[in-house]
C-alpha positions as CSV (number, residue, x, y, z in Angstrom):
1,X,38.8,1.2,2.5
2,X,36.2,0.0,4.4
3,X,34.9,2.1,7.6
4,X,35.4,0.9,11.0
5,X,32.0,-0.2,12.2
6,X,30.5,1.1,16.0
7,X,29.4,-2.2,17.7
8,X,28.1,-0.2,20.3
9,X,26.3,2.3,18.2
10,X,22.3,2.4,18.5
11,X,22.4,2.3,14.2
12,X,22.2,-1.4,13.6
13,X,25.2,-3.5,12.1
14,X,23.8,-3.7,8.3
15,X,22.7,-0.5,8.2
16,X,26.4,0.9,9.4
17,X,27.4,-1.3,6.1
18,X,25.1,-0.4,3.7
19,X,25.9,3.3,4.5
20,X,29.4,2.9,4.3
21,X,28.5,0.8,0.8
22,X,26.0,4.0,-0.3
23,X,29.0,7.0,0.0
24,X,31.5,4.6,-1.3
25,X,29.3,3.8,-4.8
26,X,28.1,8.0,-4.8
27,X,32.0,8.2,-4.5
28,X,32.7,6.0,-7.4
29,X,34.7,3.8,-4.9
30,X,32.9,1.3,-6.9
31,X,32.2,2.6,-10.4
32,X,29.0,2.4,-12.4
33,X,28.4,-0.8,-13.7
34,X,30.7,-2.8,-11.5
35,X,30.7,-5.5,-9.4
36,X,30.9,-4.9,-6.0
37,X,32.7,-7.4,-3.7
38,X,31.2,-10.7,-2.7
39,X,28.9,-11.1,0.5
40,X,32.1,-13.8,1.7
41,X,34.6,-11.0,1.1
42,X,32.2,-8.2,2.4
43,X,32.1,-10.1,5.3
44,X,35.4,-9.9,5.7
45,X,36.3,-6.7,5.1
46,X,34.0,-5.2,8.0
47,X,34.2,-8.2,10.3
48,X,30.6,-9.1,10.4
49,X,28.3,-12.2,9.6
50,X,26.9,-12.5,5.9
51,X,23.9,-12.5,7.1
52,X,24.5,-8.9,8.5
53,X,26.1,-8.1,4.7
54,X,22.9,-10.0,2.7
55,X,21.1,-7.2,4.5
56,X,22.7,-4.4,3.9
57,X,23.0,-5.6,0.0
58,X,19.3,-6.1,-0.2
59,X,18.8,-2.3,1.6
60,X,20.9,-1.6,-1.3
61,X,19.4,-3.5,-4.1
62,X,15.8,-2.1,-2.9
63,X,17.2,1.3,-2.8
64,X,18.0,0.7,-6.9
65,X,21.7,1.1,-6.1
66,X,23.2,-2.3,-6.7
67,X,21.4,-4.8,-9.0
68,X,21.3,-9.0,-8.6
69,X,22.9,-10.9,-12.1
70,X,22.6,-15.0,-11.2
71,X,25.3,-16.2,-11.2
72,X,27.6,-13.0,-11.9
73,X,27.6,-11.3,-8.9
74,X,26.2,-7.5,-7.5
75,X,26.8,-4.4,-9.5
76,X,26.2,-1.2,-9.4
77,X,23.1,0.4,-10.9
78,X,23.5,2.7,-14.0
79,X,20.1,3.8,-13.8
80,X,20.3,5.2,-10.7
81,X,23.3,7.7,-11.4
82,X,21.6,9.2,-14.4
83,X,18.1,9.7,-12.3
84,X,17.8,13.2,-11.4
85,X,14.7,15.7,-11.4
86,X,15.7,19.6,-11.9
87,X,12.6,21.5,-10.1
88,X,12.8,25.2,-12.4
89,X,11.4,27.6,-9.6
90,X,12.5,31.0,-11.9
91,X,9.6,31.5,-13.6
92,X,6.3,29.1,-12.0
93,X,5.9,26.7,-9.4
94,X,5.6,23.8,-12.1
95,X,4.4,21.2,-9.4
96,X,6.6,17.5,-9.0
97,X,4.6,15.8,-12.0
98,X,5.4,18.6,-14.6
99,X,9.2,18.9,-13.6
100,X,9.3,15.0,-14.1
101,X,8.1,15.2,-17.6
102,X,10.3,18.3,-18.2
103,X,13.1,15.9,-17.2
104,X,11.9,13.4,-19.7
105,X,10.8,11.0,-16.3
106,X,7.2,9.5,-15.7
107,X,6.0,11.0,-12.5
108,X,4.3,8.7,-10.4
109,X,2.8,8.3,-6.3
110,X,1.3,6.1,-3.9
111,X,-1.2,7.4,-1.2
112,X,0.1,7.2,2.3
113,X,-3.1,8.7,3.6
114,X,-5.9,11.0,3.2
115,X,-8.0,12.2,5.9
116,X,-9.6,15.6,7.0
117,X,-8.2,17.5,10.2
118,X,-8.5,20.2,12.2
119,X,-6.3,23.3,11.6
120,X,-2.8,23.1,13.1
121,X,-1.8,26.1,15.6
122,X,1.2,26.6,12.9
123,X,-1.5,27.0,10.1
124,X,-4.5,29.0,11.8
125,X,-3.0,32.5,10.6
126,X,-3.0,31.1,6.8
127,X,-6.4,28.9,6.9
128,X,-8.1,30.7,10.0
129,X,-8.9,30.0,13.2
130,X,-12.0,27.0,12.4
131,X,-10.7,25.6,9.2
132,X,-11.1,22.1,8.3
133,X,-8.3,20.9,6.2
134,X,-7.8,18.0,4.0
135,X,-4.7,16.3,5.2
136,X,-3.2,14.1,1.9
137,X,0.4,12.6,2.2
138,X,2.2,10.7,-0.4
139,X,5.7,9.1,-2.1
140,X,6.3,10.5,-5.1
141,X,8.3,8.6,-8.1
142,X,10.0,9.4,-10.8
143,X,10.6,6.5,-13.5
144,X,9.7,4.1,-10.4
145,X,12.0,5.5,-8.4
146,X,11.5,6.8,-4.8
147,X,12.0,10.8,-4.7
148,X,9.8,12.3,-1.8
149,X,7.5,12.3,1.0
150,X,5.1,14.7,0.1
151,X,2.8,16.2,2.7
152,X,-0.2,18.4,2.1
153,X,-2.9,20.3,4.1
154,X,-6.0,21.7,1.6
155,X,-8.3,24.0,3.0
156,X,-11.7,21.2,2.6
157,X,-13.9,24.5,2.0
158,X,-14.0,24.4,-1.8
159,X,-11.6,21.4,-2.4
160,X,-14.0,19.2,-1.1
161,X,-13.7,17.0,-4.6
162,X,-10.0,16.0,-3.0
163,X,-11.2,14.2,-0.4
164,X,-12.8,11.5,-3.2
165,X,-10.8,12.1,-6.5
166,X,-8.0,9.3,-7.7
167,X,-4.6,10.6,-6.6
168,X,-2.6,7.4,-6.8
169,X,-0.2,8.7,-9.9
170,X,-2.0,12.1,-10.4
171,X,-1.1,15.1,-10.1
172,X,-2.5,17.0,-7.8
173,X,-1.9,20.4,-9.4
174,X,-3.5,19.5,-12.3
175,X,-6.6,18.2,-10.4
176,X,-7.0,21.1,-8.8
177,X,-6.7,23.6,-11.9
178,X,-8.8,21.6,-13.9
179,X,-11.6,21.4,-10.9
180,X,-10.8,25.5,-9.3
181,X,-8.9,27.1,-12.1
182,X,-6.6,27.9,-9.2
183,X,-2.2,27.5,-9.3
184,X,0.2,28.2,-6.9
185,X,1.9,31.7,-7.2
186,X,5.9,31.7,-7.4
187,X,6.3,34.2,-4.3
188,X,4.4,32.0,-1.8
189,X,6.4,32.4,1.8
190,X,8.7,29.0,1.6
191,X,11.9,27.4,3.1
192,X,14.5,25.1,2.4
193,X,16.5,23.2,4.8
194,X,18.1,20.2,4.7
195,X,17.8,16.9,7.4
196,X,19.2,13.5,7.8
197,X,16.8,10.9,7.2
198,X,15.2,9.0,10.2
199,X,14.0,5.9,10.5
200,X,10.8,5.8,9.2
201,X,11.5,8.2,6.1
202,X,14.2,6.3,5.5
203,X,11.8,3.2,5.2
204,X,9.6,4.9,3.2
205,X,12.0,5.8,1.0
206,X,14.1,2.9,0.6
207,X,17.3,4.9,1.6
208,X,19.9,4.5,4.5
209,X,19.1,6.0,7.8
210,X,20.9,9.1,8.1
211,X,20.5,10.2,4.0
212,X,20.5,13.8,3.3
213,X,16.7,15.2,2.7
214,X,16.1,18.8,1.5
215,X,12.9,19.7,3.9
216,X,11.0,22.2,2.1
217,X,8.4,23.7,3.7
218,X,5.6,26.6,2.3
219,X,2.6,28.4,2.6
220,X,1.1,28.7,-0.8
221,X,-1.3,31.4,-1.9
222,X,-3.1,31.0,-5.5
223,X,-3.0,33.7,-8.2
224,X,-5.6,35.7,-6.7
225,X,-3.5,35.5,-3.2
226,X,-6.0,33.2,-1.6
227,X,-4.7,30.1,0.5
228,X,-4.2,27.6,-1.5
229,X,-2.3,24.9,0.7
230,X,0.6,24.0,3.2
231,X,3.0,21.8,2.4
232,X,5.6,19.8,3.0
233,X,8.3,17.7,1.2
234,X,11.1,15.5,2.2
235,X,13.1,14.8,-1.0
236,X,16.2,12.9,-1.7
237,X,18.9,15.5,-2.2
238,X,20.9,13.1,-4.5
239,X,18.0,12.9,-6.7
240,X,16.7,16.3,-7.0
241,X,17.7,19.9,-7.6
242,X,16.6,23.1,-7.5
243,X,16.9,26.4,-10.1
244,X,15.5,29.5,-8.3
């Protein structure tokens, strides 16, 4: 059964659909591999235009949860339901690349930015007072999929070789053992929470407005206890777990 859409909500017409359409195919409502109803009958069903419905399905269809056959019709991805990353925390902080792999997924990331920055008030205690940071933020992938916004302050003073190096599909913990010898430890300081997805992460990563994110959020020391980095991920609950 089709929700009862808010025409005077400030959440736009198609995306009210293609939310409704996301909890109904997480659901099974419609089942993995089938074909969901046509844009005519859609339409329809929640008493909007097609062009509304299009829309939403192409939301959807970026998203990877429905797929396009000519001349068959929409279905619903199998793909998609099988994609999910287990992050093992029990032992190491393994690092987003290395849980993919472990997961028998190819990691991959495009560079939202890169710049250097003055120390945020939250950070001064961890990088001092006059830090300089390197501020990197990227999506990270797994088999081409969309998993997280990752965001990342590096203290420049010693990790200078970040503010050059490739990091479009790298790793970035690997880069920095290989260049610093330095890893994470396991009992850096962090927190999980989780948050609805607004706007713009929604955007970013091709999900409704209003999809559950875990937000975790740390201050991570090396082996020796030195700061290492801050950081910052917002990652697709649906997609992702944890083992701690």
């Amino acid at each position: 059964m089709a929700r009862k859409l808010a025409g005077d909500s400030a959440t736009p017409l198609y995306q009210q659909v293609a939310n409704d359409l996301h909890e109904a195919i997480v659901n099974d409502v419609y089942h993995v591999g089938a074909r969901v109803p046509t844009e005519t009958e859609l339409s329809r069903l929640y008493d909007v235009s097609r062009i509304t419905i299009r829309k939403a399905i192409e939301m959807l269809v970026e998203e990877g949860l429905l797929a396009k056959r000519q001349g068959k019709g929409t279905f619903v991805q199998e793909s998609h339901r099988a994609l999910m990353v287990l992050d093992d925390r029990r032992t190491a902080l393994n690092g987003f690349s290395a849980s993919c792999r472990q997961n028998g997924l190819e990691p991959g990331s495009t560079l939202l930015r890169r710049e250097v920055v003055d120390v945020p008030p939250a950070a001064r205690e961890f990088f001092g007072e006059n830090a300089r940071l390197i501020a990197i933020d990227r999506v990270c992938t797994a088999d081409e999929t969309p998993i997280m916004i990752d965001h990342c302050l590096f203290a420049r003073e010693g990790h200078e070789f970040l503010e050059t190096a490739e990091l479009e599909n790298a790793s970035l913990f690997d880069l920095i053992r290989n260049a610093t010898g330095q890893c994470p430890h396991r009992d850096s300081a962090q927190m999980l929470s989780i948050q609805l997805a607004d706007e713009q992460a929604a955007h970013t990563l091709s999900v409704p407005v209003g999809e559950p994110l875990f937000s975790l959020e740390g201050l991570y020391r090396d082996q020796d206890g030195n700061p290492l980095y801050a950081g910052k991920q917002l990652i697709i609950a649906s997609r992702y777990t944890f083992s701690m």
